[in-house]
C-alpha positions in Angstrom: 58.3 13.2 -23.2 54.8 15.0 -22.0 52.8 13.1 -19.0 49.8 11.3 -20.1 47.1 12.9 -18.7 44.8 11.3 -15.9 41.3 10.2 -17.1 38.8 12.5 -16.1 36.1 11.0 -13.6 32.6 10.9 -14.6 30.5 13.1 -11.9 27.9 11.5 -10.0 27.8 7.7 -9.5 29.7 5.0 -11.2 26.9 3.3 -13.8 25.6 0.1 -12.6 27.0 -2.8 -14.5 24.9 -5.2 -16.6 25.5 -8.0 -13.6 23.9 -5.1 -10.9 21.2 -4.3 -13.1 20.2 -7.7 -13.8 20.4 -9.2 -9.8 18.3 -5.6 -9.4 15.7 -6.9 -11.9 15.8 -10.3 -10.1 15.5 -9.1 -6.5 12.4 -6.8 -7.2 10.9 -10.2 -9.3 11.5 -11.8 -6.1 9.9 -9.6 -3.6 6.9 -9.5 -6.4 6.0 -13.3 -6.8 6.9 -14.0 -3.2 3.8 -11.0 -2.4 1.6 -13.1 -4.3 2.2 -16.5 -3.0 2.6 -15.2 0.4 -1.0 -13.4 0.1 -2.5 -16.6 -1.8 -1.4 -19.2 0.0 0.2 -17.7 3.2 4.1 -17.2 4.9 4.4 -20.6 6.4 2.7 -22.3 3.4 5.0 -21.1 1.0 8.9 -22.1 0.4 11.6 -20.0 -1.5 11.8 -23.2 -3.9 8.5 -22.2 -5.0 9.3 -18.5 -4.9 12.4 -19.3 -6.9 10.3 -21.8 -9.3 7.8 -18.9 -9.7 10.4 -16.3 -11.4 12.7 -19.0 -12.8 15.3 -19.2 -10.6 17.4 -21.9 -9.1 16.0 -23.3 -5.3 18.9 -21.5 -3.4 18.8 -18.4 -5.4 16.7 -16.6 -3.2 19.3 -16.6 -0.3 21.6 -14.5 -3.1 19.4 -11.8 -1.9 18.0 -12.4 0.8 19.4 -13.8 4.1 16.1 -15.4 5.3 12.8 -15.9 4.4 11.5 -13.7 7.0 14.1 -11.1 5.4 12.2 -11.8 1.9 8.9 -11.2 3.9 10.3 -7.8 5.2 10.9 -6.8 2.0 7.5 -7.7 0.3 5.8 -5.5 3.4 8.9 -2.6 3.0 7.7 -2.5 -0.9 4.0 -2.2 -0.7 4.2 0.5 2.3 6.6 2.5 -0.3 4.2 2.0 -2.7 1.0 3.0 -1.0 2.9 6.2 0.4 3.5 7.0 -3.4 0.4 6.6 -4.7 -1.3 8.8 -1.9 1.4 11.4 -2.8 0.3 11.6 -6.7 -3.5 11.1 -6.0 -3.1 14.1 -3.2 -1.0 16.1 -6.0 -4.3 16.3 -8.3 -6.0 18.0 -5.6 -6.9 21.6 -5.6 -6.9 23.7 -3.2 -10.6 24.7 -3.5 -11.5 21.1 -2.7 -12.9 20.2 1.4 -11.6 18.1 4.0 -14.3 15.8 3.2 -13.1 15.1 -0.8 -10.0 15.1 0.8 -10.6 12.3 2.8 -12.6 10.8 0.3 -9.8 11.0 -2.1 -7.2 8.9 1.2 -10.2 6.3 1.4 -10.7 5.9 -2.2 -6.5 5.3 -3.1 -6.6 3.1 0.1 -9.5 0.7 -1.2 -7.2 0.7 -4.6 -4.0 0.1 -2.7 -5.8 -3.1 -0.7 -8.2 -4.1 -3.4 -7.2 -2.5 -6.8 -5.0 -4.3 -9.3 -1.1 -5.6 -8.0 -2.4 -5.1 -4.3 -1.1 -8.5 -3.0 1.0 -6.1 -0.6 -0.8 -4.7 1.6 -2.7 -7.6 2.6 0.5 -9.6 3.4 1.5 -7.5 5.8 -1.8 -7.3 7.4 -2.2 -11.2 7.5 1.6 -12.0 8.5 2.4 -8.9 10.6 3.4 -11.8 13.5 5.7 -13.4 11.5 8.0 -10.8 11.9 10.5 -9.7 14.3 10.3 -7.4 16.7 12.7 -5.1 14.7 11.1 -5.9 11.7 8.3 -4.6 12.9 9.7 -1.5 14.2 11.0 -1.0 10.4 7.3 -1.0 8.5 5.4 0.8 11.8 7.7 3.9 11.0 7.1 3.3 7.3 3.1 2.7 8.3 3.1 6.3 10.4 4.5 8.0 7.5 1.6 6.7 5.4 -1.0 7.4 8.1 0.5 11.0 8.8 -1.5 12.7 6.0 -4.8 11.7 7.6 -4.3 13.5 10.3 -4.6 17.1 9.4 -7.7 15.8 7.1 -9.2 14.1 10.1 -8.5 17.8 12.0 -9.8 19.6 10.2 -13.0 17.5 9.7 -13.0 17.8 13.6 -12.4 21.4 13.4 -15.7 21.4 11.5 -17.9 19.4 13.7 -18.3 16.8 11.0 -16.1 14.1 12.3 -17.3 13.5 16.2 -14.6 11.3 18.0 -11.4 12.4 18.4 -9.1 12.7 15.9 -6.1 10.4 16.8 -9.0 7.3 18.0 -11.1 8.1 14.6 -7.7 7.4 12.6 -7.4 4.1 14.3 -10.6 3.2 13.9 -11.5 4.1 10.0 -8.1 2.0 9.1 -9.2 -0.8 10.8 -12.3 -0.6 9.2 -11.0 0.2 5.4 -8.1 -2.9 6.5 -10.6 -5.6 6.9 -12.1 -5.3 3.1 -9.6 -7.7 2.4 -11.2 -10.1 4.3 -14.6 -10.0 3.2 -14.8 -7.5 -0.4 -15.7 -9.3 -3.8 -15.5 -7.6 -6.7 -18.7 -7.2 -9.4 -18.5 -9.9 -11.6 -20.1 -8.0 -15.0 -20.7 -11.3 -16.8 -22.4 -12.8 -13.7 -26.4 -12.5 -14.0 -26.3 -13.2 -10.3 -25.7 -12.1 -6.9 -22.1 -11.4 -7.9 -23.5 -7.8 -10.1 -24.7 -6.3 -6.8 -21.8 -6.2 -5.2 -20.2 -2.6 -4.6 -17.1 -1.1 -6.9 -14.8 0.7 -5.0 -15.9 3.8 -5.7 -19.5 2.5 -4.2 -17.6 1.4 -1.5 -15.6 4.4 -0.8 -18.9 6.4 -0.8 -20.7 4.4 1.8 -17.0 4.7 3.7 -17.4 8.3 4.1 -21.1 8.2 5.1 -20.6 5.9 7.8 -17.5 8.1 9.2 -18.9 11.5 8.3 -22.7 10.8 8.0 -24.3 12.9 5.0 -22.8 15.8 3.5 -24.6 19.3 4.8 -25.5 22.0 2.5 -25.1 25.8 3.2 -28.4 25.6 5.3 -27.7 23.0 7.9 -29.6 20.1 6.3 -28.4 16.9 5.1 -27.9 17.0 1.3 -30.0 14.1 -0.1 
């Protein structure tokens, strides 16, 4: 009688089952609302019953996932470092070459004003409020992730240098415009278009990624040597 034959094995890796999928789906919904009740109401405010209650989970699901709290706060930082570094990589793809230092560093001010104040940007902020909450490992973790991020500047900043258009040096100037951009979150409000009030006067991000670059840059110079209007 002939041997059966052995099964062949699918190449690559094994499909996820509907179980993994699903406590996939779950996890991410978990890092998501706890980013929004973490920026909202804060890291010591909040409880993983709420964070639970908020995506329809059971009070001790969270710890399925996630060891600790602090590990769920890891995460939610972890996750909106990814996704800023992702975003700068597509809106730096749509670059041409042609284009200056200075669009290109109006291009890395403009994605960072959407990345801290843009739609789904409760992120960012949470790891700028709650950066003590975490350990000293934990910390180590996003700064690596944070240097990746801020990496691209630097040959921008450079070459802006390089040009004489950008006066303080390069690797203090970095420091200095993100902690400038960082503290929008603090203060920014966006126009209100129904408001007939004080609220319309209030910059877009695009306003407020223009007067960015004139503050760091000063006005652009024309072929002459005088300030373009």
């Amino acid at each position: 009688m002939a041997e059966l034959a052995e099964p062949k094995r699918a190449r690559g890796r094994p499909k996820k089952t509907e179980g993994e999928r699903d406590d996939g789906n779950r996890r991410q919904a978990l890092i998501s609302a706890a980013a929004q009740l973490f920026h909202r109401k804060g890291y010591d405010a909040t409880s993983t019953r709420e964070i639970a209650a908020q995506v329809g989970m059971q009070p001790g699901s969270p710890f399925y996932h996630f060891g600790h709290k602090q590990d769920l706060l890891l995460a939610v930082m972890v996750e909106g470092m990814k996704r800023a570094i992702e975003r700068q990589r597509t809106a730096l793809a749509g670059l041409s070459e042609k284009q200056n230092a200075r669009e290109r560093l109006r291009l890395l001010i403009r994605n960072q004003f959407d990345v801290l104040l843009g739609p789904d940007s409760d992120f960012i902020p949470v790891m700028l409020y709650e950066w003590r909450s975490l350990s000293a490992d934990q910390r180590q973790t996003i700064t690596q992730i944070k240097d990746e991020y801020e990496a691209t500047w630097t040959p921008v900043l450079q070459a802006l240098h390089d040009s004489g258009q950008l006066q303080a040096p390069v690797g203090l100037a970095r420091l200095m415009i993100f902690g400038a951009l960082n503290s929008a979150v603090q203060w920014y409000q966006a126009p209100n278009p129904r408001s007939r009030g004080p609220g319309r006067q209030r910059a877009s991000l695009d306003e407020l990624t223009d007067a960015a670059v004139s503050l760091f840059l000063g006005s652009p110079v024309s072929m002459t040597g005088h300030a373009v209007a």
